[in-house]
MARVEX-138387 format. One line per 10 residues: for each residue z, x negated, y of C-alpha. Coordinates in Angstrom, 2 decimals. Layout:
<sites>
Z/X/Y | ...
</sites>
This chain:
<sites>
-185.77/-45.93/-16.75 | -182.30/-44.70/-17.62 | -179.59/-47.85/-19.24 | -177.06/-46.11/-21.15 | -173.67/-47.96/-21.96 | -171.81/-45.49/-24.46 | -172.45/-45.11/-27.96 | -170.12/-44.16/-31.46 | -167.33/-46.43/-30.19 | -167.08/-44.05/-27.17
-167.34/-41.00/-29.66 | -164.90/-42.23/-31.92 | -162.94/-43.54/-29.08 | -162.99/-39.83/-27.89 | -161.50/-38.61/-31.14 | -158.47/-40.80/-31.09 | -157.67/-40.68/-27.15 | -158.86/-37.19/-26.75 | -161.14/-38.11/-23.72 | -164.52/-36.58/-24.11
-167.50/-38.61/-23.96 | -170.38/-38.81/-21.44 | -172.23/-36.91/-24.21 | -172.75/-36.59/-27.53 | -173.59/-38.99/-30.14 | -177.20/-37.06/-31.16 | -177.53/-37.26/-27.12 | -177.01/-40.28/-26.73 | -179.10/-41.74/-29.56 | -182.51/-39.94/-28.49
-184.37/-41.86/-25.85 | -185.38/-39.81/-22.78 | -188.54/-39.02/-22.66 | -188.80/-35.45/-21.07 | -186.38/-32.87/-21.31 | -187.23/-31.10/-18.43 | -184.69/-27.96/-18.92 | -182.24/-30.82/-17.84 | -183.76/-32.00/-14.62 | -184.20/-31.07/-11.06
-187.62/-31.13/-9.28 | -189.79/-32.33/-12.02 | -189.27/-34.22/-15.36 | -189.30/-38.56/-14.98 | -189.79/-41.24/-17.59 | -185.87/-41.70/-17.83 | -185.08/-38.25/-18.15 | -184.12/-37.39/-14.63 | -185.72/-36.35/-11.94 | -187.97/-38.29/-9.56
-186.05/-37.70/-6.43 | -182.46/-37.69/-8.19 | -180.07/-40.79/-8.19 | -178.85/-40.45/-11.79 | -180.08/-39.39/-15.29 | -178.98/-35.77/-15.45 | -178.86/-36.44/-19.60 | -176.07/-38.93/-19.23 | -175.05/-38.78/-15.63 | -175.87/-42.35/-15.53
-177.24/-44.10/-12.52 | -181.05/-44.30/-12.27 | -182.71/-47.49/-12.10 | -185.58/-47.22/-9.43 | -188.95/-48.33/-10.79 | -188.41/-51.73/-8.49 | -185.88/-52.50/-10.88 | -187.70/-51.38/-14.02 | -189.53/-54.24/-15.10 | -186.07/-56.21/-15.27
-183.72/-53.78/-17.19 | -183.52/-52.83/-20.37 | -183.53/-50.11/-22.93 | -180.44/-48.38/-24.30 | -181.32/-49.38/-27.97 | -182.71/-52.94/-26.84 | -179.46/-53.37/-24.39 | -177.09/-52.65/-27.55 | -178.94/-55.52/-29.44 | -179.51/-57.62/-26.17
-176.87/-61.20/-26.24 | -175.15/-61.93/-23.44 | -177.71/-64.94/-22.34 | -180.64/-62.63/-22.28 | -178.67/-60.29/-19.87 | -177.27/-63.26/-17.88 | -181.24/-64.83/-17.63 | -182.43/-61.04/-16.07 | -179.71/-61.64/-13.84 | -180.61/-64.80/-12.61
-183.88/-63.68/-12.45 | -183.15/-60.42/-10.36 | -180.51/-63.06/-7.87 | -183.84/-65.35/-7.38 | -186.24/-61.86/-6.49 | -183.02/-61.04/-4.03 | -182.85/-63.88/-2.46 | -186.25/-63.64/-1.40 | -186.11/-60.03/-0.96 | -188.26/-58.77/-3.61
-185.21/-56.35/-4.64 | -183.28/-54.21/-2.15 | -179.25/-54.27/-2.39 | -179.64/-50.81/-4.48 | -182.06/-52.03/-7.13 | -179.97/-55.20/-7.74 | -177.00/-53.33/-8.37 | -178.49/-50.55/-10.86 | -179.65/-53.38/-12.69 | -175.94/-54.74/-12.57
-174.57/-51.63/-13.30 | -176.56/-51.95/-16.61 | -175.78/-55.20/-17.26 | -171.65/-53.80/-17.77 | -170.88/-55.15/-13.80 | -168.47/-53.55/-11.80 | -169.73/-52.00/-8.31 | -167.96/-54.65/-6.41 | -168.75/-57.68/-8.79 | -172.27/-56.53/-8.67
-172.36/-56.28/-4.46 | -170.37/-59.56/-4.20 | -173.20/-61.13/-6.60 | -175.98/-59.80/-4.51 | -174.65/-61.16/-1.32 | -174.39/-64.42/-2.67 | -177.80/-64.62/-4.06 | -178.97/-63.47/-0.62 | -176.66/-66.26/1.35 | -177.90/-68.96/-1.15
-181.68/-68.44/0.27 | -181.65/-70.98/2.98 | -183.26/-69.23/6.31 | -184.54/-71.00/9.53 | -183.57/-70.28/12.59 | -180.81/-70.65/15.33 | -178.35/-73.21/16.66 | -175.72/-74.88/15.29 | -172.57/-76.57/16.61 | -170.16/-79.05/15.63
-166.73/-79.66/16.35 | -166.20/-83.28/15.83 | -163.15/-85.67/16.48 | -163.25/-89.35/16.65 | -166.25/-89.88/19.34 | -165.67/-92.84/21.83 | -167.16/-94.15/25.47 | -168.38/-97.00/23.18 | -170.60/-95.15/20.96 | -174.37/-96.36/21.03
-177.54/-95.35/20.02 | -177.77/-99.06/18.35 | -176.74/-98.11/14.51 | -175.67/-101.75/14.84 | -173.15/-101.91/17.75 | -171.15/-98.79/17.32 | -168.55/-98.50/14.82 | -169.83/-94.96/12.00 | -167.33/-92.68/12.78 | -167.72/-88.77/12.17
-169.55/-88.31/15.10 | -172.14/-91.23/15.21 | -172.43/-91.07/11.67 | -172.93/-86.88/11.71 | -174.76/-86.93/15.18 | -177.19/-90.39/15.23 | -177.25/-90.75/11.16 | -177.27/-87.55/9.75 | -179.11/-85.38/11.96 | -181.19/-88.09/13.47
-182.27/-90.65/11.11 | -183.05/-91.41/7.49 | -182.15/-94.72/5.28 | -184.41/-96.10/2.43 | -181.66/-93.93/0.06 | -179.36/-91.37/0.12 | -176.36/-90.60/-1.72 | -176.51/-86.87/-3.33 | -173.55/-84.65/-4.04 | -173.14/-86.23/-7.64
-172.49/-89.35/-5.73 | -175.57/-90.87/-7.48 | -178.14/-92.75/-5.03 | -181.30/-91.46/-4.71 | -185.08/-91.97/-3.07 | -185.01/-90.97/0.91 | -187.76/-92.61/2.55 | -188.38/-94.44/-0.31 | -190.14/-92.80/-3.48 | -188.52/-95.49/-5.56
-187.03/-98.76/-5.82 | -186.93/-101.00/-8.99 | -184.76/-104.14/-9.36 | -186.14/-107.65/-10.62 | -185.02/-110.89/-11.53 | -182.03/-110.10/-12.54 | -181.36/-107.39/-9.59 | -181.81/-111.16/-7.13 | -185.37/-108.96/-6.11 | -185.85/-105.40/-5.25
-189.32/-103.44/-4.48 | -188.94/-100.31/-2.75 | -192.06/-97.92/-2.36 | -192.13/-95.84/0.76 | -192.52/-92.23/0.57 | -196.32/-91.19/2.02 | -196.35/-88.77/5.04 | -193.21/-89.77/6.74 | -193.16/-90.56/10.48 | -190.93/-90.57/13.14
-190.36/-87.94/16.26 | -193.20/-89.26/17.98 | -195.70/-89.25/15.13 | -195.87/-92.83/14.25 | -195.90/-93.14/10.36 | -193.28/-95.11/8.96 | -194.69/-98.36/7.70 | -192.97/-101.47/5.67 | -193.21/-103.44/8.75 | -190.54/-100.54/10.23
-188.29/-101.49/7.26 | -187.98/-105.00/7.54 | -187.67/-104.79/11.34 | -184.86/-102.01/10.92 | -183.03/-104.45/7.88 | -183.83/-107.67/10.95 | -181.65/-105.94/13.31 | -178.81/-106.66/11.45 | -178.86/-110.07/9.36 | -181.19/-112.02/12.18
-179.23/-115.42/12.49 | -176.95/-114.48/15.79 | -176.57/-111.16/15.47 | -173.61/-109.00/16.33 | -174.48/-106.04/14.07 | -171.39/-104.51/12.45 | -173.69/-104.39/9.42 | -173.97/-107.83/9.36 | -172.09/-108.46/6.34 | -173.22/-105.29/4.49
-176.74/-107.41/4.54 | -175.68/-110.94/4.49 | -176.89/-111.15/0.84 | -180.42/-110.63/1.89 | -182.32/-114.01/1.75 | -185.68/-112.30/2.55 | -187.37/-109.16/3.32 | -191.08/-108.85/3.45 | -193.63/-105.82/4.10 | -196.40/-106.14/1.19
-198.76/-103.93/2.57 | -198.04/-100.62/4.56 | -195.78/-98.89/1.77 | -193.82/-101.62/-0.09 | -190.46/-103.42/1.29 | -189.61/-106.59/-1.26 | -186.26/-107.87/-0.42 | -184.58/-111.26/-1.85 | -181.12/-111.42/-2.72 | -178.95/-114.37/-2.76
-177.66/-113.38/-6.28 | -178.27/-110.08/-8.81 | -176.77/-106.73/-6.69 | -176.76/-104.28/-8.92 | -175.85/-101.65/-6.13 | -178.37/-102.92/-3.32 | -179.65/-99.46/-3.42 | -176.52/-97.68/-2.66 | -176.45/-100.51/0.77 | -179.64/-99.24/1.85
-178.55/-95.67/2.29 | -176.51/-96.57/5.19 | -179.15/-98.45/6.98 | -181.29/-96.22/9.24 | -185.15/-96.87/9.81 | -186.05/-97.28/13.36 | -189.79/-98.17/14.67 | -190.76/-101.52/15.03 | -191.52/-103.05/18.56 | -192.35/-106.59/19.52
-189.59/-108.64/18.90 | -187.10/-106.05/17.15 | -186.98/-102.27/16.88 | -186.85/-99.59/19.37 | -183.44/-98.13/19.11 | -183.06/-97.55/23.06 | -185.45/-94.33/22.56 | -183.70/-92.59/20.23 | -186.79/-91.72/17.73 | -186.13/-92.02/14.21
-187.31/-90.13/11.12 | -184.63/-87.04/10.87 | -184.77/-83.83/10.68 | -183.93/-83.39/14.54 | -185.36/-85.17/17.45 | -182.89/-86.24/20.22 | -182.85/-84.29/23.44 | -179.60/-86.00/25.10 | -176.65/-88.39/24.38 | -173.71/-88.48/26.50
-171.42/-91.20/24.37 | -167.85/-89.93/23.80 | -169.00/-86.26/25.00 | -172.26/-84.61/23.40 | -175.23/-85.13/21.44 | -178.08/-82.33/21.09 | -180.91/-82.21/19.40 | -184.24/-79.86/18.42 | -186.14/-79.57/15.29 | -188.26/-82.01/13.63
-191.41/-80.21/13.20 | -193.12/-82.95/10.86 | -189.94/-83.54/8.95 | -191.38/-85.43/5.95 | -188.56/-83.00/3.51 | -189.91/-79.30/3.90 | -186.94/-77.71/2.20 | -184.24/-79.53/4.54 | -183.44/-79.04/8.31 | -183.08/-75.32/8.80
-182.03/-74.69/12.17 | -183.68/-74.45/15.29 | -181.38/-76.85/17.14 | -178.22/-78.76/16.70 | -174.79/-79.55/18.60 | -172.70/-82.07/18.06 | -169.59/-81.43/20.22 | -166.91/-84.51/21.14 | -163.64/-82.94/20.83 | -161.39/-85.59/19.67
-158.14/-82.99/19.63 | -157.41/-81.62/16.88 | -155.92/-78.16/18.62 | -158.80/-77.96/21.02 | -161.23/-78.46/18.04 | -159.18/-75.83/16.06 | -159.63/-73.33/19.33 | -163.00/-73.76/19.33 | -163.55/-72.71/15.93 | -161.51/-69.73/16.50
-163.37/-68.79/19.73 | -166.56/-69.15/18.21 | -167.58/-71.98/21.11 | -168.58/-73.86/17.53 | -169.71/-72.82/14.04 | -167.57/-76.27/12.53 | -164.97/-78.48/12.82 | -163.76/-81.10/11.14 | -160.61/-82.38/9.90 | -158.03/-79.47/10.45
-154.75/-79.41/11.42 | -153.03/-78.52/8.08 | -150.18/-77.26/9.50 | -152.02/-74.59/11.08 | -154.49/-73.89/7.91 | -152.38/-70.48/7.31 | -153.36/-69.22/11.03 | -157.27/-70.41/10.29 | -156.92/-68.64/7.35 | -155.90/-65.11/9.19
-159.21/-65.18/10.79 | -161.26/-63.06/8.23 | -164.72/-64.64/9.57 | -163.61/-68.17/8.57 | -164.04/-70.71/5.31 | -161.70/-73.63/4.95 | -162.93/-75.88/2.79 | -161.73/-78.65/0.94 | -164.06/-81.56/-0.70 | -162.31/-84.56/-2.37
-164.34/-87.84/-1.79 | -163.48/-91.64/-1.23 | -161.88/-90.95/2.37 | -158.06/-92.69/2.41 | -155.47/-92.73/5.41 | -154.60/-95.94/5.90 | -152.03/-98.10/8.62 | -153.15/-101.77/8.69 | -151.46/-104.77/9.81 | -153.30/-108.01/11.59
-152.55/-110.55/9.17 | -153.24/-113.32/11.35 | -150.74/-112.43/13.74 | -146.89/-112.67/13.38 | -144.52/-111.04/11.84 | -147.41/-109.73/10.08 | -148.26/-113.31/8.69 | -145.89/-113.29/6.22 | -146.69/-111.54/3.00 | -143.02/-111.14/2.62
-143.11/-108.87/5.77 | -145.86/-106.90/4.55 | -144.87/-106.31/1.10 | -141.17/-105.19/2.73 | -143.34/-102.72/4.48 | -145.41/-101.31/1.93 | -141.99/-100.52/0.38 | -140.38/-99.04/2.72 | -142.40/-95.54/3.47 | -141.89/-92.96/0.63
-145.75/-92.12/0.26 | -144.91/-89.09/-1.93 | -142.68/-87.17/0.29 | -145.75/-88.10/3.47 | -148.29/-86.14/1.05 | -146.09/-83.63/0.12 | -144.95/-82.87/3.95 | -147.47/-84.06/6.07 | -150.47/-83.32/3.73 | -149.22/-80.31/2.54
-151.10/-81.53/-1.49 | -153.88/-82.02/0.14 | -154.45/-85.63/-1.30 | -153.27/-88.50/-3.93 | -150.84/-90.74/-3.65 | -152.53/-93.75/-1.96 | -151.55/-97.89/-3.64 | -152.60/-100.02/-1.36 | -156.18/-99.78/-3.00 | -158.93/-99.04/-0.88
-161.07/-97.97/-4.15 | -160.40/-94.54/-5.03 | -159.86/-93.39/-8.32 | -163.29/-92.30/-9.26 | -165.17/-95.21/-8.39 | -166.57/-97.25/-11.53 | -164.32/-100.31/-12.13 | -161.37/-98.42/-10.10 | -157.69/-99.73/-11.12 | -154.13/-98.28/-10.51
-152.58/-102.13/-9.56 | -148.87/-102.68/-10.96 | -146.24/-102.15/-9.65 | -146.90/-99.28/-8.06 | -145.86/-99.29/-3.98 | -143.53/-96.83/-4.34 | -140.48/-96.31/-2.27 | -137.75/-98.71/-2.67 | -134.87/-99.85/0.03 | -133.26/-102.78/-2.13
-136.73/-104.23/-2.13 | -137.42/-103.68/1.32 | -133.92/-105.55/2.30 | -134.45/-108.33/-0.28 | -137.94/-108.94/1.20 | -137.03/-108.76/4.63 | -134.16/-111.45/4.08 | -136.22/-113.96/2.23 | -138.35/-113.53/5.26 | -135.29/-113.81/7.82
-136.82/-110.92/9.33 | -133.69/-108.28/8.84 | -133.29/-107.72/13.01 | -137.41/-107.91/13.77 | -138.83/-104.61/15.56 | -142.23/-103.76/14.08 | -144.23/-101.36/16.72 | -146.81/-99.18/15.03 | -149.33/-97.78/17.33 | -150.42/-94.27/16.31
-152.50/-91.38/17.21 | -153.73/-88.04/15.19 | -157.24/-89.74/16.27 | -156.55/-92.25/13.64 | -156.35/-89.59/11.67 | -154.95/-85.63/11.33 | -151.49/-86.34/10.29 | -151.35/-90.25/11.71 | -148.17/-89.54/13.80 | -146.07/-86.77/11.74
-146.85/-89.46/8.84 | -145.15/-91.94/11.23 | -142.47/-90.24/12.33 | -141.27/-89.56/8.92 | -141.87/-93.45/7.30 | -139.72/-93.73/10.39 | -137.05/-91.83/8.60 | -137.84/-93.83/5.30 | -137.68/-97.55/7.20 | -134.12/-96.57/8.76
-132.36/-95.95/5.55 | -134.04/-99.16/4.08 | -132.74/-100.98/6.91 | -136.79/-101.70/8.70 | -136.77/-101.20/11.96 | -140.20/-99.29/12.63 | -140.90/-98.69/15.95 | -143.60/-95.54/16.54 | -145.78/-95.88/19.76 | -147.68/-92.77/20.55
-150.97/-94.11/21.54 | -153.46/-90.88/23.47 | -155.88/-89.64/21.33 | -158.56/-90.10/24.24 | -159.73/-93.88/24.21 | -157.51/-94.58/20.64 | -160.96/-96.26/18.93 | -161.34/-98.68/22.34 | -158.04/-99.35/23.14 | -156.49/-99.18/19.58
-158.24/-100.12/17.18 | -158.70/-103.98/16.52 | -156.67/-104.48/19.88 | -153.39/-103.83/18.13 | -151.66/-105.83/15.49 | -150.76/-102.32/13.38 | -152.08/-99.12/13.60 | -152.90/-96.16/11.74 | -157.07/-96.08/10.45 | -158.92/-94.07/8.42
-161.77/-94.59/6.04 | -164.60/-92.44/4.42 | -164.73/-95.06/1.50 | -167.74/-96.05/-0.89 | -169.11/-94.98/-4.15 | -168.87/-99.24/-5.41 | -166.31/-101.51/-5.40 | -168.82/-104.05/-3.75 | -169.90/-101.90/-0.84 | -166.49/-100.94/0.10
-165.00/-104.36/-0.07 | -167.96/-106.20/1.65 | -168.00/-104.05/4.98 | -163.96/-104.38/5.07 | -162.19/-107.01/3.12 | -164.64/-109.96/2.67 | -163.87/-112.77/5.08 | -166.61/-112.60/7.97 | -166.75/-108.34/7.88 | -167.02/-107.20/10.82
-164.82/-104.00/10.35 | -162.09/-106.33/8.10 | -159.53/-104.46/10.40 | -156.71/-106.53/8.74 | -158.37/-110.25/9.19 | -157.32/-110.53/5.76 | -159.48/-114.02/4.20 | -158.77/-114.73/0.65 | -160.26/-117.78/-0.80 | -160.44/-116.43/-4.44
-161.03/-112.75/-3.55 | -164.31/-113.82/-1.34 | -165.42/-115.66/-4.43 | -164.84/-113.52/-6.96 | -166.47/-110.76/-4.64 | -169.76/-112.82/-5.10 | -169.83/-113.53/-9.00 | -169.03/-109.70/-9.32 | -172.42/-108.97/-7.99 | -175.03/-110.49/-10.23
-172.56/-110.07/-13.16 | -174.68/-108.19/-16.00 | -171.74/-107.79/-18.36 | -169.57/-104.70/-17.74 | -166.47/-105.56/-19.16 | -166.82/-108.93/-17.38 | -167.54/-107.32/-13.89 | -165.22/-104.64/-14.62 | -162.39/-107.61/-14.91 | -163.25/-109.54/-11.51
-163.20/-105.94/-9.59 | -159.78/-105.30/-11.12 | -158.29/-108.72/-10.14 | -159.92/-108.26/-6.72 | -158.13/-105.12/-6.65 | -154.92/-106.37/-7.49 | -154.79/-109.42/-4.57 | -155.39/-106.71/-2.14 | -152.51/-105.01/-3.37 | -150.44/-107.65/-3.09
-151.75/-109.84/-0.47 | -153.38/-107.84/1.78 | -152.95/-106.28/5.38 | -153.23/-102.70/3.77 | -151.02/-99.79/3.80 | -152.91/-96.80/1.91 | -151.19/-93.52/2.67 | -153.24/-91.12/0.49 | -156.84/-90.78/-0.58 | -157.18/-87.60/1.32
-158.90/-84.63/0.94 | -161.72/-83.32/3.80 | -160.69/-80.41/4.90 | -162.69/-79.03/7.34 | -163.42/-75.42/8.68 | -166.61/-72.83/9.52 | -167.64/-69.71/10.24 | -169.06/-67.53/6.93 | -172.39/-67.41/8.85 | -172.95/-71.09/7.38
-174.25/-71.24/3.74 | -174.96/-74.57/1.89 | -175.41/-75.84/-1.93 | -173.49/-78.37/-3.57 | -171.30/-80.46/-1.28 | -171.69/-83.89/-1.35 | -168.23/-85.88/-0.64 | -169.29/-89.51/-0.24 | -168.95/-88.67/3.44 | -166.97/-86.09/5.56
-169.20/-83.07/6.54 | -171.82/-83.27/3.54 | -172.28/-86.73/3.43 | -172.92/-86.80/6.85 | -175.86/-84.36/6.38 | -174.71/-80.99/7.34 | -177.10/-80.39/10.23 | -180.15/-80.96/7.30 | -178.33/-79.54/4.01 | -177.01/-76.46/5.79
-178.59/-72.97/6.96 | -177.35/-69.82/8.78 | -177.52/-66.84/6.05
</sites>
């Protein structure tokens, strides 16, 4: 079948510019059907020959008869809208991607559709890459691992490696968060609130089990959710659970759990709780079996964690690869080299000053997902001078945030406020006045305080995060010229999360950050949270963080999150540098869909959303 793209515009356009058409307008309005004086070999249904590569009647290209079902007529193509043209071409990307139509066929049929050679090639290999294929092994740069880590989801702080390596390849909550930031069913088919959101009824998804082909029960569940909120324990998701009165298996597939109040966002909690199997007297998490799409095969803490595929994973279009990496390599240039050597197919968190070099290499992708993540530096507020909310507020005036994004960050962030709740989170406030650079405020503060000659020693390292100690050095710069003396101690990057963090009295942090106001301020800036890293304990904050909870009324809720907001903005321990951007870096073997950003590194998922193309 022969698509023809010139009609009496091109003839008339031929008269004015002198340029003669591809042919004639009697031609071009006859529809081939023979004309075998014009052909070589033997007369074909578009006018051309059977063996040649174009219509010899209009010197068009052929379409081969692969093609033919999905292209058009000349006379139906002039009437055809743009929509029915743009649904063949979806059509022909789908047949592509699972290799029903060679490169050729798919770009004849582009051709006729008005695309250029190289838009129509660039368009097949992308509906080729976006075909997820099984097969090989994939590594992963990662920074941030520690001696510490454990397999016990409840001793071991979530950091990009535990969470990427023992969460996201290895296990599965009741929920998951999906790239629209909404939370949806995991294990669970469903959930439904009751009671005013004080009960919730999760169903369990049918067919699940875990590596060693146990099927996941309720009884699983409530042991998993036990771990955590048993009366004693030393889970660092205690608090994330401490509103669970009650949790109860009702049969083999249904988990009831009782709330202390109404929590609208229980469900978005339960994503970050992993199911392990029940044993006598807890859960089994010395083993290492849990219900993801890779099984583990070793765990060195602070070095490596591998793992193979999940045969019986319970999600058949998830978990592509064959095996899985997850390499400790907590410096940033050695992580970088790695890429660029091709000892790993990802890295996280690049150096930005060296993004232009990464960039050279032709057979890399730097990409750049905006989430909930901040920077932060945090002061012990328990612990003097840091007691003093005169001290703090001097230093939350004293760094010029704005020239730290523009320099250190390169753009590659917002302006942070000393709000931990980032600016697309429901119920999210700007709190006035902004924490913006000021030296007569810094001095004025620092004398009410009689703190004008005190040293304060910041402890950095870029394990903190990429950028920690440039970001330093430069408030440095700021603090001098508003008369703060900041001392910068450079902390090693090796041992930073065991020797750092908690241990000293101000440090730099980072955080991934939560889709809800509640989640993020339960696991950090409630009273008894285990990761509060600044000991901050407000009386009226704590409360209000309750009543927020089971509030029904928007605008009402929507009021208590902003005054929350606004006493951690003035009172707290927190410094927020920037809400900054992931940018991470791989190799263009990797293909993936939409990128979730409610975690670095697809939500934590790569290793079960991505695929080698």
């Amino acid at each position: 079948m022969c698509i023809r793209n010139t009609g009496w515009q091109s003839f008339r356009r031929s008269q004015r510019t002198g340029y003669r058409p591809i042919h004639p307008p009697r031609a071009r309005a006859q529809v081939h059907a023979g004309a075998s004086e014009r052909t070589r070999v033997r007369p074909c249904a578009a006018g051309g020959s059977s063996l040649a590569r174009e219509c010899l009647l209009c010197y068009r290209p052929k379409v081969s008869r692969a093609a033919e079902g999905l292209a058009l007529s000349s006379r139906s193509r002039e009437r055809a809208s743009v929509t029915e043209f743009a649904t063949k071409l979806k059509l022909a990307a789908k047949l592509a991607a699972k290799g029903s139509v060679s490169r050729r066929d798919f770009v004849q049929l582009a051709f006729a559709a008005g695309l250029t050679a190289t838009a129509a090639n660039a368009m097949f290999v992308q509906a080729v890459r976006a075909e997820p294929k099984k097969g090989g092994t994939l590594k992963i740069g990662i920074g941030d691992a520690a001696a510490t880590d454990s397999l016990d989801p409840g001793s071991t702080s979530v950091n990009p490696f535990t969470g990427t390596a023992l969460f996201g390849t290895l296990s599965n909550g009741l929920t998951e968060i999906d790239s629209k930031g909404n939370v949806v069913p995991d294990l669970a088919e469903s959930f439904e609130p009751s009671d005013g959101a004080k009960k919730w009824v999760f169903k369990l998804r049918k067919g699940a089990t875990f590596h060693n082909g146990k099927t996941v029960t309720a009884d699983d569940v409530v042991a998993s959710v036990r771990h955590h909120n048993v009366k004693g324990t030393k889970s660092v998701m205690k608090s994330l659970l401490a509103s669970v009165k009650n949790v109860v298996a009702d049969g083999a597939e249904t988990v009831v759990f009782e709330l202390d109040g109404g929590n609208a966002d229980f469900p978005y909690i339960m994503s970050d709780i992993p199911v392990m199997p029940a044993k006598e007297g807890g859960v089994d998490w010395e083993s290492g079996i849990r219900t993801g799409p890779y099984m583990l095969e070793k765990f060195e803490p602070g070095v490596i964690a591998t793992f193979n595929k999940n045969p019986s994973y319970f999600k058949s279009d998830k978990g592509w690869f064959d095996r899985v990496e997850c390499l400790a390599i907590n410096d940033v240039k050695a992580r970088t080299n790695a890429l660029n050597t091709g000892e790993v197919h990802y890295m996280d968190r690049c150096d930005l000053k060296t993004l232009d070099i990464l960039r050279q290499n032709p057979d890399l992708v730097i990409s750049e997902t905006t989430g909930y993540g901040h920077y932060v530096y945090v002061m012990n507020v328990q612990k003097a001078p840091f007691d003093n909310p005169d001290v703090r507020n001097a230093i939350k005036y004293s760094l010029n945030r704005d020239e730290i994004v523009r320099k250190v960050f390169l753009g590659h962030g917002a302006v942070g406020n000393d709000n931990p709740v980032a600016p697309t989170v429901k119920f999210a406030i700007d709190p006035q006045p902004k924490h913006v650079y000021d030296p007569d405020i810094v001095k004025s503060l620092l004398k009410k305080a009689g703190a004008e000659n005190t040293q304060f020693d910041l402890s950095v390292a870029d394990a903190g995060f990429t950028g920690a100690t440039d970001s330093a050095l430069l408030w440095q710069e700021h603090a001098r010229a508003a008369g703060l003396n900041l001392n910068v101690i450079r902390e090693p990057n090796e041992g930073y999360w065991d020797n750092v963090w908690f241990k000293k009295p101000f440090y730099a942090s980072y955080w991934a950050g939560r889709p809800t106001c509640d989640w993020m301020f339960t696991i950090a800036y409630a009273a008894e949270a285990v990761w509060n890293e600044t000991s901050w304990k407000n009386p009226r904050f704590n409360e209000l963080l309750v009543a927020a909870r089971s509030e029904t009324d928007d605008t009402k809720r929507a009021g208590m999150y902003a005054e929350m907001q606004q006493l951690l903005h003035d009172d707290g321990g927190l410094i927020n540098v920037v809400f900054n951007s992931y940018v991470d870096a791989h190799t263009k073997a990797l293909a993936h869909g939409e990128v979730a950003s409610n975690w670095p590194m697809d939500g934590l998922k790569i290793a079960e959303r991505w695929w080698f193309a």
